[in-house]
N, C-alpha and C positions, 0 to 999 in steps of 0.2 A: 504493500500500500504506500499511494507519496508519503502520506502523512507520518508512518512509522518509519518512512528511511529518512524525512526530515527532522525526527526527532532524534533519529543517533547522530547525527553529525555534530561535533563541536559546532556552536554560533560565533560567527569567521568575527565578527563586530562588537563584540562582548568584553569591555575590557578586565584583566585581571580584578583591578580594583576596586570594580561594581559596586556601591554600599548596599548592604544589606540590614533588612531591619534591626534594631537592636535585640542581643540574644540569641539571632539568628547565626551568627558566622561563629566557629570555629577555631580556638585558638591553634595555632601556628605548630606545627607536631612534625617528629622526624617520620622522613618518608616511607619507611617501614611500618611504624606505625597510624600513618595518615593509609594508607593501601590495605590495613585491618580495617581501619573504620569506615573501611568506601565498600571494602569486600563484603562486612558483614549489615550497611544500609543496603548494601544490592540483592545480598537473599534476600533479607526480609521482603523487598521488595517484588521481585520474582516469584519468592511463595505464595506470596499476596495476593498476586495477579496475573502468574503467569508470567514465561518470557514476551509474549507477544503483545502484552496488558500492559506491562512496564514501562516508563519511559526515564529517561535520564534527567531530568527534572525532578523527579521526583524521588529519585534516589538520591541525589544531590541536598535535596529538602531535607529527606532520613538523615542523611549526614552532619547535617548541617553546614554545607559548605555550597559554596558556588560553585556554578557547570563548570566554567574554564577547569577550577580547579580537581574536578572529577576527570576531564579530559584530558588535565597534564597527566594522569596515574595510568588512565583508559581511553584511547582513542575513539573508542565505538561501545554501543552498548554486548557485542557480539563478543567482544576483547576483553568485556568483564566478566559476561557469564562464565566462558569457557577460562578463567582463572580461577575464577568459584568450581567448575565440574573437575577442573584437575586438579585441584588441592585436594577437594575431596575424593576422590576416586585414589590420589595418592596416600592418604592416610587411611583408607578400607582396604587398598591393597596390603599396607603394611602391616595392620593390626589383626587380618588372615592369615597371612605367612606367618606374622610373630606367632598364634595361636596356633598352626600348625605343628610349626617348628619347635614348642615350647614343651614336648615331653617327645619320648620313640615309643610310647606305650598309646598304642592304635585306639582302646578304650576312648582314652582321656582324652587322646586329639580331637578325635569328632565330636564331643563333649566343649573343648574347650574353643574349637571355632562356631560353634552353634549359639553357645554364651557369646561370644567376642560380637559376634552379628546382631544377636538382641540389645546388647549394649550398646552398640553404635548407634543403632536406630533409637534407643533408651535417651541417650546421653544429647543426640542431636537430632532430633528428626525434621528437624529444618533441612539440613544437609540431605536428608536420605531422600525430603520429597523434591527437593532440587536437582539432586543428582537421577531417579530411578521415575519419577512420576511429572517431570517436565513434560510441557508442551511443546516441545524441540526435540523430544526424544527420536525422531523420526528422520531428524535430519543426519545429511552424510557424515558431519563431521563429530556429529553426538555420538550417533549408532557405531563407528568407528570405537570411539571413546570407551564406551560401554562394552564391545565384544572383546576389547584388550584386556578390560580389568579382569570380566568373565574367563576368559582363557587361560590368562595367568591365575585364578583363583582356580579352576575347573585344572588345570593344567599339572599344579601342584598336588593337589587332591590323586590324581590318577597316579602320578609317581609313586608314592608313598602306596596304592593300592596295588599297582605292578608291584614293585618291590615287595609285598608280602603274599601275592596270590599266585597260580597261575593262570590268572588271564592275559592274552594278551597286550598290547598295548590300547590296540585301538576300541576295546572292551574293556580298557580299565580308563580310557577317556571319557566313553558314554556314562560310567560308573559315578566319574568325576564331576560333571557336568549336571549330571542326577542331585548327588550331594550340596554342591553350590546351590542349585535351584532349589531344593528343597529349603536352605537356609535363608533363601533371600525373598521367597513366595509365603512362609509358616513367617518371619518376620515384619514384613510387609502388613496381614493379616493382624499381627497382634496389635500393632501399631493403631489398627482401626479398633479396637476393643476399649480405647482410652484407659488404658488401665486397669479395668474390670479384670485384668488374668496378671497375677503377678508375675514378674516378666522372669525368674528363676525357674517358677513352676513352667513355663511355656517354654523354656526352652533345653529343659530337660525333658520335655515330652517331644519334641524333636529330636532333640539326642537320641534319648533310647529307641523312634522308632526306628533310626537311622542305622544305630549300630546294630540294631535287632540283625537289619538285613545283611549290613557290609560284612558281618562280622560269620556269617552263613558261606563265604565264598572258603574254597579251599587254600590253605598255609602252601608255599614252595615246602617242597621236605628240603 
């Protein structure tokens, strides 16, 4: 639409300076942390309304800071989301692996990435409905975004299940991939319960059905 591509553009005639009503602006912060507080008006924002509901005005307002000075950080409204979806896809990826990697006792692995998932969603579910329940999920360079994280979480998962079964590999991928989606589908789900299921109990009942099954495949002798 014109309207949404005139709204991501920096305003060419806008000076720095701008006054703003009092209250309004934003004391002066190192650029590190002026790019948290632009990152974290922009979910809000986004969760709010959607990527395509959003406009850079109004994320600027959340912030309390002027457009110029969202534009020195973020050129485009496009250049902010996808900082928001790889932050967060980088800190899911890592807090899987870590919970993977965090015992060799196959029990407790699947256990302790099934916990790690529900927490995440727990802890932030702003992140979770930004990252997995956007209205950009569709496009090329999201759908990219997401089948990396999936691959490498699905990817990890089948090694560990190679390495203790004899299935093959590309049966211990489907296996993989099963696993992850179960964790990321049963989380999703709890999320909408508002808290009605306490989230230890929910994801121990994911656990165990999980491992009920994995745990059925034949050991290598």
């Amino acid at each position: 639409m014109v309207h949404e591509a005139r709204a991501d553009r920096p305003p060419a005639a806008e000076p720095q300076s701008s006054p703003r009503p009092a209250g309004q602006r934003s004391a002066r912060l190192p650029r590190d942390e002026r790019r948290a507080q632009l990152l974290s008006a922009a979910q809000e924002v986004f969760v709010a309304n959607g990527y395509h509901g959003a406009a850079m005005d109004e994320i600027a307002e959340t912030a309390h800071v002027s457009k110029p000075v969202l534009y020195q950080h973020f050129p485009s409204k496009r250049e902010l989301y996808f900082a928001l979806l790889d932050s967060h896809l980088a800190s899911l990826t890592d807090l899987m692996l870590g919970a993977l990697n965090s015992t060799t006792d196959n029990k407790e692995r699947v256990q302790a990435v099934m916990r790690a998932y529900f927490r995440f969603i727990a802890s932030d579910d702003q992140a979770h409905r930004l990252v997995f329940e956007s209205d950009l999920v569709n496009d090329p360079d999201v759908s990219s975004r997401l089948e990396t994280f999936n691959r490498t979480f699905a990817d990890a998962i089948a090694r560990v299940i190679a390495g203790d079964t004899k299935l093959p590999h590309l049966e211990a991928e489907l296996l993989g991939r099963g696993l992850a989606g179960m964790a990321q589908v049963s989380a999703r789900y709890w999320l909408e319960t508002d808290g009605n299921l306490d989230l230890d109990v929910a994801s121990d009942l994911i656990y165990r059905l999980a491992w009920r099954g994995i745990s059925r495949f034949p050991k290598e002798s």
